[in-house]
C-alpha positions as CSV (number, residue, x, y, z in Angstrom):
1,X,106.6,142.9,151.2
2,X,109.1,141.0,149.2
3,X,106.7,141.3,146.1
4,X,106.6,138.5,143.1
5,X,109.5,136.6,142.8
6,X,111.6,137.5,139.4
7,X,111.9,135.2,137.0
8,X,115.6,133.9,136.6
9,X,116.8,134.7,132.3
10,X,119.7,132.3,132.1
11,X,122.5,134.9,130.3
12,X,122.6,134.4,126.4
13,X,125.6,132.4,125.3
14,X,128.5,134.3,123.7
15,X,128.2,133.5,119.9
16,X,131.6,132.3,118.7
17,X,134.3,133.8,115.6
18,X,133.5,131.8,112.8
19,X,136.8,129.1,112.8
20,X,140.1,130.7,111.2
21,X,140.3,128.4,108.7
22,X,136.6,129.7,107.7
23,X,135.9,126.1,107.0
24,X,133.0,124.7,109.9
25,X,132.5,120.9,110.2
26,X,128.7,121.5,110.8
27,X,128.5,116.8,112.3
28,X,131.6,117.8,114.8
29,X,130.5,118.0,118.1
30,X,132.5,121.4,118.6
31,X,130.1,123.1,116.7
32,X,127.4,122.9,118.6
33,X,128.2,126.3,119.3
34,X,127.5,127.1,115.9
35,X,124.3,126.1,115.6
36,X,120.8,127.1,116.5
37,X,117.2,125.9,116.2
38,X,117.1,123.2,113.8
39,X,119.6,121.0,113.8
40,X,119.9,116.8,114.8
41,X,122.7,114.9,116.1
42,X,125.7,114.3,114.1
43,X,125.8,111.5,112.2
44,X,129.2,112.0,110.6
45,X,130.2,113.0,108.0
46,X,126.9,115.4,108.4
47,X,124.0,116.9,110.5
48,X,120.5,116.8,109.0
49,X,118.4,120.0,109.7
50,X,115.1,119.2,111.5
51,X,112.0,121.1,110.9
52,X,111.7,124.1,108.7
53,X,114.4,126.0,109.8
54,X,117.7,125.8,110.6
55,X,120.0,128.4,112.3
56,X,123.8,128.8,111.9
57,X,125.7,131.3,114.5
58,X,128.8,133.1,113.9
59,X,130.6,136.4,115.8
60,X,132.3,138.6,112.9
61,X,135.4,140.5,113.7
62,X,134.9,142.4,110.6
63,X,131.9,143.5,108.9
64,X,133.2,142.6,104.7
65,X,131.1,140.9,102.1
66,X,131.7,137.2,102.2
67,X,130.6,134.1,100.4
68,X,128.8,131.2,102.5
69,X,129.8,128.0,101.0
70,X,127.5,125.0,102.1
71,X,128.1,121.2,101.6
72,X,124.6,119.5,101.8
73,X,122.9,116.6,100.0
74,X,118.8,116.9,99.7
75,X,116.3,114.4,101.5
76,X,114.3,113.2,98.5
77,X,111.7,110.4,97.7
78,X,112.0,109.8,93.9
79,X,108.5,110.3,92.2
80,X,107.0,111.9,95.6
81,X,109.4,114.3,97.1
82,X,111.6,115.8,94.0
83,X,113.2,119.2,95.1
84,X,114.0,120.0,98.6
85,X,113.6,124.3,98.9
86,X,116.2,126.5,100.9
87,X,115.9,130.1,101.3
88,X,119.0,131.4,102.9
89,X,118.6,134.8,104.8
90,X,120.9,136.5,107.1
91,X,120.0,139.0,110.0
92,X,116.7,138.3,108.1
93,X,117.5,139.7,104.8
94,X,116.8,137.2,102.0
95,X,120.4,136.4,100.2
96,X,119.8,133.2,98.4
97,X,117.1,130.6,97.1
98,X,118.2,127.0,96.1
99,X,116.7,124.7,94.7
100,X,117.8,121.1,95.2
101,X,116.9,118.4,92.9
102,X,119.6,116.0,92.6
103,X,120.2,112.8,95.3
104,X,123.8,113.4,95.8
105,X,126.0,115.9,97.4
106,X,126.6,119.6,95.4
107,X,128.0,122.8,96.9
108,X,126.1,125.9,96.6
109,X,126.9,129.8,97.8
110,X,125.2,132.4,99.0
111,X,127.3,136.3,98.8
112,X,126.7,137.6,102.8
113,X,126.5,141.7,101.5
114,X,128.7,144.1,104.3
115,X,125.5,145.9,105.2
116,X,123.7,143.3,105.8
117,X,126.3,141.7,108.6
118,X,126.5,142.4,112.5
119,X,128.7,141.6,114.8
120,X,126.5,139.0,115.8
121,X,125.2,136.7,113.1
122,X,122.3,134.4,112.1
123,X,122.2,132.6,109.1
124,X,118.8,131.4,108.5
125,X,118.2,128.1,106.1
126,X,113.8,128.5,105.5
127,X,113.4,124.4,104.8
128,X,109.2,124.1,103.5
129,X,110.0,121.0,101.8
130,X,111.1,119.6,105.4
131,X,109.2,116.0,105.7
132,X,109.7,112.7,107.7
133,X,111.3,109.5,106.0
134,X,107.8,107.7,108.0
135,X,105.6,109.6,105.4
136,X,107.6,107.7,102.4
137,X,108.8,104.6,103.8
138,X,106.4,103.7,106.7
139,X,109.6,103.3,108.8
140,X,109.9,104.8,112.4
141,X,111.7,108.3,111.8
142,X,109.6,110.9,112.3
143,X,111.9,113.6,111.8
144,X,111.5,116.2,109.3
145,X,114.3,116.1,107.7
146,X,115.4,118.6,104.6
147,X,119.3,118.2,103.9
148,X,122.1,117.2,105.1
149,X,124.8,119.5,106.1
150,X,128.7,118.6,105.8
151,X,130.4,121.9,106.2
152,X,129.8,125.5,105.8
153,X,132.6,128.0,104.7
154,X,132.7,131.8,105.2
155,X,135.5,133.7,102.5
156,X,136.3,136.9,100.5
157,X,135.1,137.0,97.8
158,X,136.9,136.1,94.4
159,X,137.3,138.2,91.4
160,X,135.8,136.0,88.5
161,X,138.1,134.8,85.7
162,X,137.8,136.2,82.0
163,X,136.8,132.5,80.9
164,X,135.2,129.9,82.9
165,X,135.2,126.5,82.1
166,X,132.1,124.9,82.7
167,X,133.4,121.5,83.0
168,X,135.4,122.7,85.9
169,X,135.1,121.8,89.4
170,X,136.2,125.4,90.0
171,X,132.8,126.5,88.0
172,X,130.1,124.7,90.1
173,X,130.1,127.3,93.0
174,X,129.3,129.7,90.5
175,X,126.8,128.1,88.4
176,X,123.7,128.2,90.5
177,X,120.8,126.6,89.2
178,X,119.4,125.2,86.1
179,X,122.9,123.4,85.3
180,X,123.5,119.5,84.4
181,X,126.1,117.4,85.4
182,X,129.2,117.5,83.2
183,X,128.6,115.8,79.8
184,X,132.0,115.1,77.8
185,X,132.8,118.6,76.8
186,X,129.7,120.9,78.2
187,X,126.7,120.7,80.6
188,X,123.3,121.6,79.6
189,X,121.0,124.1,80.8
190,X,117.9,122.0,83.1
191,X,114.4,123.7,83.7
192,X,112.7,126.6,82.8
């Protein structure tokens, strides 16, 4: 007797070097490779994340602390949908938490510690403020969208200067949350 036929497992695709450059256009159709559950069509310059989480994929050649850098603008309704949540975790150790409360575009960081990297990766973006446009607008989209993603960027880190100017473009990587926009000569500090 032959027995039970055996069930076919198609072979997991090779996860690909994170680019040279370290800079990855997340709305470019090459990396697709890149990306795991979560993620919509491009619709350049970005790629919203769908649902509550969203996966990003990258093969390490060397296992040294490094700084994820993430482009991304927040979907929010004004009055009914004010912060969008995202809790950044790779290999499933919790790295970062950010808050986003601001319409535009902002770049924030999360450090990617030596012990916590593989050679295989999975950067995790947790997304509970996901929600469809239809609940807001009454509109057709029904996807639950979060942010949008322009680019992610993988480098060393950086020693930080003696002084930092927080009026600097060069600061806002580094400020985290509970900053303002630039006002004339400072920012001010925002929340609790």
């Amino acid at each position: 007797s032959l027995g039970a036929p055996r069930a076919v497992v198609p072979p997991r695709p090779t996860i690909p070097s994170f680019p040279k450059d370290g800079r990855l256009r997340v709305s470019a159709i090459e990396s697709d490779r890149f990306l795991g559950r979560g993620w919509g069509r491009p619709e350049e310059p970005f790629r919203w994340t769908e649902g509550h989480e969203a996966e990003l994929l990258f093969r390490l050649d060397e296992r040294r602390g490094r700084v994820l850098f993430v482009r991304l603008k927040p979907f929010l309704v004004s009055g009914r949908l004010d912060t969008q949540r995202v809790d950044v975790s790779i290999n499933g150790r919790p790295v970062a938490a950010w808050s986003l409360r601001a319409p535009g575009e902002t770049v924030r960081s999360a450090f990617l510690p030596a012990d916590a990297l593989a050679d295989e990766n999975v950067v995790s973006f947790g997304l509970p403020d996901a929600a469809p446009p239809s609940r807001f607008t009454g509109g057709p989209d029904d996807r639950e969208l979060a942010v949008a993603v322009e680019w992610a960027d993988r480098r060393r880190p950086e020693a930080l200067p003696d002084t930092l100017d927080f009026t600097q473009a060069a600061a806002v990587p580094l400020l985290g949350e509970g900053w303002s926009r630039i006002e004339g000569p400072f920012r001010w500090t925002e929340g609790s």
